[in-house]
N, C-alpha and C positions, 0 to 999 in steps of 0.2 A: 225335417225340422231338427233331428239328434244332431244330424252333418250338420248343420250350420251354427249348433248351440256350440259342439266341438269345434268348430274352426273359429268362433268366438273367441274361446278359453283358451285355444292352442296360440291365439295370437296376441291376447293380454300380455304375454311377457313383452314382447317385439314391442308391443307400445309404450311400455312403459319405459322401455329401453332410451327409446328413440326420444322420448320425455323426458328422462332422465339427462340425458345427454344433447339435448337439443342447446340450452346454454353454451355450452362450448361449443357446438359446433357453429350457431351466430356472431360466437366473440371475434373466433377465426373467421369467418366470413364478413364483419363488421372490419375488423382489423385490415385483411387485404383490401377490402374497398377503401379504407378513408387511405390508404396509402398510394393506391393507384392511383386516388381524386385528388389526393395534392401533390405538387409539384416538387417541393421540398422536402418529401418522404420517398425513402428507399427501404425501412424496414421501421419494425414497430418502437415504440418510444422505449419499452422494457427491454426490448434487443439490443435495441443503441446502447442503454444504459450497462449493459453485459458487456457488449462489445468495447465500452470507453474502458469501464475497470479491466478489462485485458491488459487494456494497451497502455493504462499509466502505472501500471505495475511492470512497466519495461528494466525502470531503474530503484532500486533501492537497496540505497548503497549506506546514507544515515538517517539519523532521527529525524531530521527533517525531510527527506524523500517521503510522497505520500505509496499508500496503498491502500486500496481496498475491501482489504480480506480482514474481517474482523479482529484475527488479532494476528499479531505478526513480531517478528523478534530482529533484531541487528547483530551481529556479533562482530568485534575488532580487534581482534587477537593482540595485533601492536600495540596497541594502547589499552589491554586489558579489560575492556570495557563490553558490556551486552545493555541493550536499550529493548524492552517488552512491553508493549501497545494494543491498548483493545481501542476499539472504531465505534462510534453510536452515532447511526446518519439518522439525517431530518429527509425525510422521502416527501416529494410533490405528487400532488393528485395522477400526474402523466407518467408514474416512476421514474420520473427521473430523480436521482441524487440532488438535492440542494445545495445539503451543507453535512459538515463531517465533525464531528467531537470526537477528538482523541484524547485518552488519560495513557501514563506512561511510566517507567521507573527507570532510570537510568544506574546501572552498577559499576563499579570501579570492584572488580572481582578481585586482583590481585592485591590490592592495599587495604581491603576488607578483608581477606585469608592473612595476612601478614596480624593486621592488627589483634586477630581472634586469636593468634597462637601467639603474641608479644604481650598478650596482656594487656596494650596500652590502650589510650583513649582513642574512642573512635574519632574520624574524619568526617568529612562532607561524600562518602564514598555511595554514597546511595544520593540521590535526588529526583525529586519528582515534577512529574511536566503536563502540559495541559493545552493543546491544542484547537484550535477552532479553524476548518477552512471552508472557504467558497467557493463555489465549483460556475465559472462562466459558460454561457453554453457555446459547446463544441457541437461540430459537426463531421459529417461523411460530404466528399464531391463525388459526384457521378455526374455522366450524361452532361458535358460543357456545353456551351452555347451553338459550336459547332456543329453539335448532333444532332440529329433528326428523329426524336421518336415515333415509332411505328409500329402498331400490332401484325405479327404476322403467325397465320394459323401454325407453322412450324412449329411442334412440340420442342425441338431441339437449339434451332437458331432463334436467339432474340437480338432486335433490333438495336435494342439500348442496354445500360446498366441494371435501370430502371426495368425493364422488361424481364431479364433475365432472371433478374431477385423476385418478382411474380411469378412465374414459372416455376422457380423452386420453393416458392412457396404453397404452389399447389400440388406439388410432389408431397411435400410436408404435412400436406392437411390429406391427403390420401392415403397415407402411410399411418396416419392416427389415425382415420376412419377406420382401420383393419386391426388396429391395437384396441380401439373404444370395442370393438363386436365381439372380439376375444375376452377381454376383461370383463364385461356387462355378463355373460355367460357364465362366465364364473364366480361372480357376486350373487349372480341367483340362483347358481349349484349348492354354492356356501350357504344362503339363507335355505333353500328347501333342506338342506343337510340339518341344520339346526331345528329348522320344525319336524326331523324325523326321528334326533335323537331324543328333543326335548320338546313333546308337545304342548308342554304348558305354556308355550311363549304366546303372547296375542297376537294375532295381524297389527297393532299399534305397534308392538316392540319389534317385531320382524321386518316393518315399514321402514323403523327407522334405523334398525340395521343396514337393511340398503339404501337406502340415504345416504345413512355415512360414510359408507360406501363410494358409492357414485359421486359424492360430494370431495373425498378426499381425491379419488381420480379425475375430479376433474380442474383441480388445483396442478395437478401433478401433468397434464397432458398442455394446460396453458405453461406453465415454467417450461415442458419442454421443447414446447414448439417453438420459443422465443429461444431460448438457449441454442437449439440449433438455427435458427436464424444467424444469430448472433456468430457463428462458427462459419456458418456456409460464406457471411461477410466475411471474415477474418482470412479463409483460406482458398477461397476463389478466385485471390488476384484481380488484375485488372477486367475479369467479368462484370466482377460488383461491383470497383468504385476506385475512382483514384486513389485518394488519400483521405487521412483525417484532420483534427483539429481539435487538442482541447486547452485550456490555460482555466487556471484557479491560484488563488491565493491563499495562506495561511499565518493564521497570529500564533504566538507561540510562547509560553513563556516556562521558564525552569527555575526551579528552588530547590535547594537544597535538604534534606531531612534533617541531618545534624551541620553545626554550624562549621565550618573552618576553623581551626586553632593550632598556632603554629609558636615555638621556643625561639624566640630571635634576641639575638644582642649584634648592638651595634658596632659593637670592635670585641676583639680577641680581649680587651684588658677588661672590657665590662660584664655585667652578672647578665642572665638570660631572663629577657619575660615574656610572660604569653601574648598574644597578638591574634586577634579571630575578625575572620571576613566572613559575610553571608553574600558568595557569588549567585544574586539574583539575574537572568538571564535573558533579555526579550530580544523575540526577533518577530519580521516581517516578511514571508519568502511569497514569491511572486513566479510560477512557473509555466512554461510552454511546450506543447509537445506538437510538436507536426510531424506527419507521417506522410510520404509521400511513396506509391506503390513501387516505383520504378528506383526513386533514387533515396530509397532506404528512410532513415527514422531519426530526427532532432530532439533533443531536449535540452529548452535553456532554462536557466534559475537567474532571479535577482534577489539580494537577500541584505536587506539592512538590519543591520545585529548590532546590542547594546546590552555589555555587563557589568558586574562591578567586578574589576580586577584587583590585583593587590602584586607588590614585586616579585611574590615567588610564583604565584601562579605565570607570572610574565617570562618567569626566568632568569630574569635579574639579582633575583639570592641565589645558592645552589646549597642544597644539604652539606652538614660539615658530618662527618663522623668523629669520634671521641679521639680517634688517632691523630685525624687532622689538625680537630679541636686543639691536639696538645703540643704538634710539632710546629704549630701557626702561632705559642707561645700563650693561650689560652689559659686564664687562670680559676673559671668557674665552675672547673670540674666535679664538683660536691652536687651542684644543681642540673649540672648537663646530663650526670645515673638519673636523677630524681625526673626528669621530663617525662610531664605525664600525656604528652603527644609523642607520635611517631616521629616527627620532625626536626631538626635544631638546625638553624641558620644564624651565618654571620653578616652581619652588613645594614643598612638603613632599610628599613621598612614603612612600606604605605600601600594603603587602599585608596582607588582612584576607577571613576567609571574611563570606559572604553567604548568606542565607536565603531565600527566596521562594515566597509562593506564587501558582500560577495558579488562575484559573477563563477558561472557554471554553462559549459558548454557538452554536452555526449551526442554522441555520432553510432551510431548502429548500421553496420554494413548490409545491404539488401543481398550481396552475392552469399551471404553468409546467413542468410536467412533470418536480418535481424535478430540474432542472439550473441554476435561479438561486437565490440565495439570501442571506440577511444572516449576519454573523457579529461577537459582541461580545466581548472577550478584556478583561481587567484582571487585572494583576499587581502585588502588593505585595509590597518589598522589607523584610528588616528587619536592621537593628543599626545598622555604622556607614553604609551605605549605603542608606536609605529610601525612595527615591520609588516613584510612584502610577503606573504607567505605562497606559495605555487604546490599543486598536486596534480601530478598528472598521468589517469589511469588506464585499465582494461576491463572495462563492464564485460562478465560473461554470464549471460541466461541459460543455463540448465533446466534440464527437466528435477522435477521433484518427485515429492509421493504420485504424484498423478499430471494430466497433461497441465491443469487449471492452477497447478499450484508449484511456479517456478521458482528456483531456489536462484537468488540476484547474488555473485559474487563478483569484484573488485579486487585488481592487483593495484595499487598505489605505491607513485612513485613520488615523496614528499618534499619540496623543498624548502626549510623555514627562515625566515629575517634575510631575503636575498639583496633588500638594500642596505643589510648591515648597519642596521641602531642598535637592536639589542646585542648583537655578538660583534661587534666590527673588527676583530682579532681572529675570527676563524673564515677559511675556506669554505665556500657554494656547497661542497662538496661534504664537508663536514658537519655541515648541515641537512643532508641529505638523509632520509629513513625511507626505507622498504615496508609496504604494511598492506593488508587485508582488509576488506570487510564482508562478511553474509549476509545475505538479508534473505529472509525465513518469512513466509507466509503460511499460518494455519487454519486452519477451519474454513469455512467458504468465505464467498463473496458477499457482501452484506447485503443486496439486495435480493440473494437465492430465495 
């Protein structure tokens, strides 16, 4: 009767264990089954969603590129500017991603450093932005009509895509089974630890220390079962799946924090007055990412964009300096010191909204292991401000702090008003600039 009282007591833990963890071990076992049983899963919906945010964080080159890392930064060296973005997603019952709110700040670093040590009045060098996108559902191909799915007892060879992603998904839950019996072990070393230093604790309070315990493990065993899922798709190749597919939309709009104000006079013989635009900014981007195993990785953009412009933003005035000002026969020199903006311009001034639209095409080489790649952008203006503008770059994905967080840089090669409205006196070529961008992802992924 003692032997079998002690092999009772010696097996209370083992059960409690197996209690403890039995939750998880049905989610993983519910999960692989609703996945075998449909036809249209290859890996779990949480997977998917890890594995999408991989892949649209391919490009992110500006503020309007999306990403999924909660917050994330741009930097553009040539145009002096850094763009920093925090992420708040609206998550669906199936985790998938719905929809994405982005808040933002846009900085003009260079003419806000100028302004701070000139003393004068600030700019529109800061402004702020405000995003909303929708995420369409994307998918994974595998296993095309041609294929023949088949179980076969082979641990090693599978039959299909489909098959194969099963299989390693039982690898995955055998491999946590041997992590949960380690871990359980020493959650209950840890709680008898604490009833030997400190007997006054109850069994109520020592319960729910391992509780929370086993309750925090096993948050932590579902993320990483999915997370590797999510990887074993991404670098399996053609084992697991052809290609992918995602497209989302984004509204977007920009304001400014302080207003524009600018010194203009309309000839050299007249006095200068102030002049302020508030460049309110909407835009519409429309983007597609297809990824095909074999013949590497697309991203296209559509992008209808509408601001309010003004002629010097356009280019059409050009700063005068005081020397100009005086050798161009300028007589307002008294009030041109006194300018209490950064700026003084000569010539006819006006504010006028502006129309545009983009297109955007990037290519990602598969021999290169999708991480180089081209990128061809043209934007055309329309009303009173028209030109043809061309950019055409070298997206390169870097490793970052870590594998999950690539650092997106861009060589751009720019070319502005190539049908010659606003400049029709200068060369293609003189129109040409050299420029940069980084795109920085921090912190995790929003749905970790």
């Amino acid at each position: 009767m003692r032997n079998v009282l002690m092999l009772i007591l010696i097996s209370i833990p083992a059960m409690l264990v197996a209690q403890d963890f039995n939750s998880v071990r049905d989610s993983l076992w519910r999960m692989d089954t609703t996945i075998m049983n449909r036809k249209g899963m290859i890996v779990a919906n949480q997977s998917l969603n890890k594995y999408m945010g991989a892949k649209v964080a391919y490009y992110l080159a500006s503020s309007g590129d999306l990403s999924l890392y909660k917050m994330y930064a741009i930097f553009t060296p040539s145009d002096n500017s850094a763009y920093a973005a925090y992420n708040i997603p609206c998550m669906g019952e199936d985790n998938r991603v719905r929809s994405l709110t982005t808040v933002g700040a846009n900085l003009n670093y260079a003419n806000a450093m100028a302004t701070i040590f000139s003393q004068k009045k600030f700019q529109g060098n800061l402004s702020l932005s405000a995003k909303w996108t929708h995420f369409f559902r994307g998918g994974v191909y595998f296993d095309t009509n041609k294929q023949v799915q088949s179980r076969i007892s082979d641990f090693i060879i599978a039959a299909s895509q489909k098959e194969y992603m099963h299989r390693q998904r039982v690898i995955e839950r055998a491999i946590l089974e041997g992590q949960m019996a380690k871990d359980s072990t020493e959650i209950i070393r840890q709680v008898k630890l604490i009833r030997h230093i400190d007997s006054s604790f109850s069994r109520n309070a020592l319960h729910e220390i391992r509780a929370a315990g086993f309750k925090n493990l096993s948050s932590a065993y579902l993320d990483q079962f999915t997370s590797n899922e999510a990887s074993l798709l991404d670098s399996t190749g053609n084992q697991s799946h052809n290609g992918m597919h995602a497209s989302w939309v984004t509204f977007s709009f920009l304001v400014p924090a302080v207003t524009n104000s600018y010194s203009v006079a309309d000839s050299n013989s007249l006095v200068f007055n102030d002049k302020s635009n508030f460049p309110f900014d909407l835009t519409v981007l429309y983007s597609n990412l297809i990824e095909n195993r074999k013949r590497g990785v697309w991203f296209f953009t559509f992008e209808p964009h509408l601001f309010y412009n003004n002629s010097i933003m356009s280019g059409q005035l050009t700063k005068s300096t005081l020397d100009q000002y005086k050798n161009y026969g300028g007589t307002d020199t008294l009030n041109y010191l006194n300018i209490a903006s950064n700026d003084a311009y000569i010539g006819a001034y006006s504010n006028f909204w502006t129309f545009a639209l983009k297109g955007k095409a990037v290519y990602f080489f598969p021999w290169l292991n999708n991480s180089i790649g081209l990128s061809l952008s043209a934007e055309q203006n329309f009303g009173t401000y028209r030109p043809l503008n061309l950019v055409a770059g070298m997206p390169l994905k870097l490793s970052g702090q870590s594998a999950s967080n690539p650092v997106n840089l861009e060589i751009q090669l720019s070319f502005k008003d190539i049908n010659n409205t606003v400049f029709p006196g200068q060369k293609t070529w003189d129109k040409a600039s050299v420029g940069i961008s980084v795109g920085l992802p921090f912190d995790s992924i929003i749905y970790k």
